[in-house]
N, C-alpha and C positions, 0 to 999 in steps of 0.2 A: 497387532501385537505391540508388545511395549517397547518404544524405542531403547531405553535404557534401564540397564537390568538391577534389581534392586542390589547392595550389598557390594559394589564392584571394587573397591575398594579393599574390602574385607575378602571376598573372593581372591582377588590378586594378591594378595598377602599369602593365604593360602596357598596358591598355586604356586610360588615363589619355593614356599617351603617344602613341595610336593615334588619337586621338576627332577630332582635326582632318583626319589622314592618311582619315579613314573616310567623308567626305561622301557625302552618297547623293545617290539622283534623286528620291528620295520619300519621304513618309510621316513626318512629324514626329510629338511625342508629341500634338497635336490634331487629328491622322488627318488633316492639311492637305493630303496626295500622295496620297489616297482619290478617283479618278477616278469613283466612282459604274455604274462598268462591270461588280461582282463581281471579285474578288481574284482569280481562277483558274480556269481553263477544265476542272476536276476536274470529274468526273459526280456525280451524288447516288448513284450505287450502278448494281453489275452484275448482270443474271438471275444467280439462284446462287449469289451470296456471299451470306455470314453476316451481312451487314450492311442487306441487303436483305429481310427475311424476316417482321417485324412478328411476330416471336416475344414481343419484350418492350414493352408498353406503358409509352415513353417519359414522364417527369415532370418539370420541371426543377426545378422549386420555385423562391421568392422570390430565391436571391442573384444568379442574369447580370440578373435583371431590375434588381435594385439597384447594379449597378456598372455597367450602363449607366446609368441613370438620375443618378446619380453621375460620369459622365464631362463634359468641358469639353465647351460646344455645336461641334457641326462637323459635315462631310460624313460620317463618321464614326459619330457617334452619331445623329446621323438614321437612317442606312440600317442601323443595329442596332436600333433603336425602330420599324422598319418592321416588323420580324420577331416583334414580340411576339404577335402573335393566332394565330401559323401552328401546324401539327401539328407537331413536331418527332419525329424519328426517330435511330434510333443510327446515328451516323458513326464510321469507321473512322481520321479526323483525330482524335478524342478517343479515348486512351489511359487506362485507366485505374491509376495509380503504386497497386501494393500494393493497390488496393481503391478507399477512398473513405477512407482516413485522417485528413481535415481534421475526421470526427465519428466514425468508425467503426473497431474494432481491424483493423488493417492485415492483410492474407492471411487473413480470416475469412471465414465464407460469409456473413453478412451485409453486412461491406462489398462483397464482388463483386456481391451481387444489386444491392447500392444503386446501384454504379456503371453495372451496365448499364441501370438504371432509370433512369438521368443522361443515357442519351444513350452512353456509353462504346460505340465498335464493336472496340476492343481491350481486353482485361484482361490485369494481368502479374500471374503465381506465380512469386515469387524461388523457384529449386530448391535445398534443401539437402539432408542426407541422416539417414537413424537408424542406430541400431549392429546392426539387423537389416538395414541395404542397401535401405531403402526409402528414395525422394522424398518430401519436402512441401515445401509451402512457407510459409517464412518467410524472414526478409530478410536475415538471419545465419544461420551455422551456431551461434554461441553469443551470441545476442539475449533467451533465452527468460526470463531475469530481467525485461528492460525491456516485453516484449511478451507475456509471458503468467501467469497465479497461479501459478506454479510453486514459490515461494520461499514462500507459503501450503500446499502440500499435501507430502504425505509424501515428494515425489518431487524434494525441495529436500535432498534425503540425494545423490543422483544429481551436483549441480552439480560442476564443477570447481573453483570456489570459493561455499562458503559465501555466505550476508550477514554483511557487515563494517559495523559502525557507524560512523558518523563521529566524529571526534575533536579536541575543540578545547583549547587551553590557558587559561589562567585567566582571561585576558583574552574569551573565547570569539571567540576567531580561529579558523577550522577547520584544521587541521593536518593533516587526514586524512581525503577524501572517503569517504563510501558507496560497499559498491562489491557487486557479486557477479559471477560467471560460469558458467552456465547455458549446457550446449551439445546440438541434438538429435541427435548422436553422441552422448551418454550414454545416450538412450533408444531402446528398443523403438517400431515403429509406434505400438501398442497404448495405451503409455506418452504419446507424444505426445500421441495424442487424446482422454486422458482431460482435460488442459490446456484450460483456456479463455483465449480471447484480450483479452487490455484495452489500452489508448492505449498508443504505444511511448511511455514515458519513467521519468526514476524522480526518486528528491530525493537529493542529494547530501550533504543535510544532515541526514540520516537520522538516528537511531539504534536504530529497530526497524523489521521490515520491512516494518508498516503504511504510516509513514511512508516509506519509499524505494519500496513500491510506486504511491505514489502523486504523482505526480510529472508529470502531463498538464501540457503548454506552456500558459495561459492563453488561447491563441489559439483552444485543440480545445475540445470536452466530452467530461465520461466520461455522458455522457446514454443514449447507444446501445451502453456498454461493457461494460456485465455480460454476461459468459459467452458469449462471442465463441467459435465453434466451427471449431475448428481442422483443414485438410484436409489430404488426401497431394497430390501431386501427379496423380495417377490422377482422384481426387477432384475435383479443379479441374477436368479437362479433360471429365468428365463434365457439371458444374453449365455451363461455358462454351457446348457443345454443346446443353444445353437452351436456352441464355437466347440463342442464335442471335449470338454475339461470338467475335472474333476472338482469340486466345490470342498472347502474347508471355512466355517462359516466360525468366527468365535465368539463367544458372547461376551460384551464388555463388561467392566464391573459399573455398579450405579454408584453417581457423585453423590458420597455422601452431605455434600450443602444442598443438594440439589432434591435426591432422592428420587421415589417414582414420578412424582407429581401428579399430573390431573391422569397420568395413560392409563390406572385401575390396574396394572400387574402389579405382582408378587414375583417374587425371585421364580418360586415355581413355574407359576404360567408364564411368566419371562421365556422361562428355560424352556419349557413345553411349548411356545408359541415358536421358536424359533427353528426346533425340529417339525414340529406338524405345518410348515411352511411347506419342508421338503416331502414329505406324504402326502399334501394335495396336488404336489406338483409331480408326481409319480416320481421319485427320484430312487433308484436304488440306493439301498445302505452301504451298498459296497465303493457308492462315489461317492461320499459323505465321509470326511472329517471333521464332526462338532470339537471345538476346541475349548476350554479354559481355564485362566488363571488360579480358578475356584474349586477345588475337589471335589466340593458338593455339589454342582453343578454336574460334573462328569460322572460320578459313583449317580445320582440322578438318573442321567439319562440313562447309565446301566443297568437300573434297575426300571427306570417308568418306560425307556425307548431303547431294551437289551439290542435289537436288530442296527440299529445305528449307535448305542452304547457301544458295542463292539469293536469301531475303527475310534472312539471318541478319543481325544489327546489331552492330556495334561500337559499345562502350559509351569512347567517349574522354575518360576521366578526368581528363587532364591539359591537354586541348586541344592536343592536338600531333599526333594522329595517327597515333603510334607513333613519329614520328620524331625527337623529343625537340627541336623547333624550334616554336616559337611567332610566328605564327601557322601552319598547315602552308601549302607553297605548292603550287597549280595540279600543280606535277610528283608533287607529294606522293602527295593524293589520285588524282592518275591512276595515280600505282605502285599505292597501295593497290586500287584499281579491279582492277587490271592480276591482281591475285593474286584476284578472285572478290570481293571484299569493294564492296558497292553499297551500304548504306546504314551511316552515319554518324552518332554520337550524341552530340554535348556537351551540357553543362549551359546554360541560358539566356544566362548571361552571357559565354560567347564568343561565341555567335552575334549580340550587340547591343554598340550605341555610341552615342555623341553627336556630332554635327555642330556646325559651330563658332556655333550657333542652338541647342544643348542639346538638339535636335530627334532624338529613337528613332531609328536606325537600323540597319542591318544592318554587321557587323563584317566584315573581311579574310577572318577565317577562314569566314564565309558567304560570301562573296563566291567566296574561290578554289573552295572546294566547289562551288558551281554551275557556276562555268567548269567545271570537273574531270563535272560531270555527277553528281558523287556526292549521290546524295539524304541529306537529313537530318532526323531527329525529333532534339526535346529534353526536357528536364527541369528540374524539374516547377513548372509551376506550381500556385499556393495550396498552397505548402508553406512557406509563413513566413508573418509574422503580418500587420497591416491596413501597406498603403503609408504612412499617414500616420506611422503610430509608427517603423516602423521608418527612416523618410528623417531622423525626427528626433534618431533614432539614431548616425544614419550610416552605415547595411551597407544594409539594405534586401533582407537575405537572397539570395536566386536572383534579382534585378533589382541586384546591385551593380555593375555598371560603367555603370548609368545614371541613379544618384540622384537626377542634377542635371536630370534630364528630367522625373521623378516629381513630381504634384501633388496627385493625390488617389487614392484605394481606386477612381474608373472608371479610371487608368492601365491597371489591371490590364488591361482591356481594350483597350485602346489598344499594350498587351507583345504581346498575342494577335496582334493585325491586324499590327502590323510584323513578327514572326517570319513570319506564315505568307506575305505581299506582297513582303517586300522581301529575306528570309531566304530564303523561298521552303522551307520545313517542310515536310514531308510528312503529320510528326504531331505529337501535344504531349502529353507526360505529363501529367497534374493530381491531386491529392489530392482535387478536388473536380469531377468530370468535369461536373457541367454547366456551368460556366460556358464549357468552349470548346466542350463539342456545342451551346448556344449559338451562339456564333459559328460554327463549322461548318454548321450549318444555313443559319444566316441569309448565308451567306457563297457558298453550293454547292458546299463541300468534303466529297467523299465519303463 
């Protein structure tokens, strides 16, 4: 999914001017509207699903215990502090964004095992393609610079472009960023997997490509990143079926400098190849989340593949809906409804606000979605750095349209419990799945 939401800027404007219009009935950022009843009348799991099946022995490790512990006293953190001694199991509310990327190279098989070990009862494989017509996943079609050794081994002859060194004038101003393009249309399956995966990032300020490879945000570690092994798409759906999780596969969009290249798909068979992946592989539709950016891609599958069309998601980049109106209204989402299209994807920050107390709450555009009945997961949490830094900042990453609410790194959980109470979420992307299988657990969502 896309790290950065298009519009954020203009969004935040928005939301600025919305924060009084958006009062809620609950739930401030000290879980004050926490009735102590359980957030949701979700089951812990059904006979039969993948979420159900104690395939994976669950771990959380030290950090939901530490951003609870971390959080302002309230009804709130109490009844998360209750939950510390319990068994935790994978829920299907914890999504797990690209793996477990906050430690682990993104679409590697060891961040997916990590994530199902987190608790995650979904895992996502961004779908891209090779120039033999095969699937894998990584999260661009031409990322392979920032997310794997590529630009180290022979097959940095392959790029579309080179490494370019950066370039400064005398004064040592930079003039000219690092750069390179890396696409897996250049390669062969074969070629792909011969790649190891490492932290998506690089340095700008490069001038060899030791340094540009090496470029991890200060928030991650490269601890767990040497030689991250890289799958097809086939591949994913086989490890996902061992580890008993749910699959959310999304289809990237194609570079347009790039295009299909030699693969012979069409947007279509694109789209039809990446569903009839999971029909060879017997995969029920009911674990299946096809995701994307694209409406036509999803209205697609509801019409070419209605059985997995059904759980398909709209990934709404812009917060609009499609209908290029912010916030979308009630009629919106009900046309959207109207055409097969049932669950709904923005990024964190349309679905919250501030009341005129500074107090979390849920935004317009959640609001009209539920009226509308349109379910909604988002995106992603612990995918930016500690709350404290960043409010001091001033963005606060994927929590920016509620800085002013933000007090401390337990907020995080405090974002958790308002999304899913008063936003009413179905599910939650994260970088770092336990901290909302965490709250899922402790919570009784699915």
């Amino acid at each position: 999914m896309n790290a950065i939401f298009r519009s954020i800027a203009f969004a935040g404007a928005l939301f600025g001017a919305l924060a009084l219009a958006s009062t809620a009935d609950a739930g401030g950022k000290h879980g004050k509207g926490y009735n102590g009843h359980g957030h949701s009348s979700h089951s812990s799991g059904h006979s039969g699903s993948p979420w159900n099946n104690a395939k994976t022995n669950v771990q959380l490790g030290p950090r939901p215990f530490y951003l609870v512990d971390k959080m302002t006293n309230g009804p709130l953190k109490a009844k998360l502090e209750q939950c510390e001694n319990r068994k935790f199991t994978n829920r299907k509310f914890s999504i797990a964004h690209r793996g477990a990327p906050l430690q682990f190279p993104e679409h590697t098989e060891e961040g997916y095992r990590a994530a199902a070990r987190m608790g995650a009862g979904i895992v996502e494989c961004d779908v891209t393609f090779t120039k033999d017509g095969e699937l894998v996943c990584r999260h661009s079609q031409c990322d392979l610079h920032t997310t794997t050794n590529i630009l180290d081994t022979p097959l940095a002859s392959t790029c579309e472009t080179g490494f370019q060194p950066a370039e400064f004038d005398a004064n040592g101003n930079r003039t000219k960023s690092a750069g390179a393009k890396c696409c897996t249309s250049g390669l062969t399956l074969a070629e792909f997997k011969s790649l190891k995966g490492k932290m998506d990032g690089s340095n700008s300020n490069a001038t060899t490509v030791e340094e540009y490879m090496a470029g991890t945000a200060n928030w991650r570690t490269d601890l767990y990143s040497t030689g991250g092994t890289l799958m097809s798409h086939k591949e994913s759906i086989a490890l996902f079926k061992k580890l008993g999780v749910g699959m959310t596969p999304e289809l990237k969009s194609v570079d347009g400098g790039v295009g299909f290249g030699d693969s012979g798909f069409t947007q279509e068979t694109y789209a039809a190849r990446m569903i009839q992946d999971f029909i060879d592989a017997r995969v029920s539709p009911r674990n299946v989340y096809p995701q994307s950016f694209d409406i036509n891609d999803v209205l697609y599958w509801v019409d070419q593949f209605p059985a997995y069309g059904k759980q398909a998601v709209y990934l709404d980049g812009n917060g609009t809906a499609t209908t290029g109106v912010y916030p979308p209204s009630v009629t919106d989402f009900k046309a959207l409804r109207k055409q097969g299209v049932n669950i709904v994807a923005p990024s964190i920050p349309y679905l919250l606000t501030l009341d005129s107390n500074d107090d979390i709450v849920a935004s317009d555009y959640a609001r009209n979605a539920n009226r509308a009945r349109m379910k909604i997961i988002t995106w992603s949490h612990e995918r930016s750095g500690r709350i404290v830094e960043e409010v001091l900042a001033g963005s606060a990453g994927y929590y920016s349209t509620v800085v002013a609410g933000l007090e401390n790194d337990g907020d995080m959980m405090t974002v958790v419990d308002v999304l899913a109470r008063d936003a009413r979420i179905i599910g939650m992307f994260s970088d770092w799945p336990a901290t909302v299988s965490y709250y899922a657990n402790c919570m009784g969502k699915q």
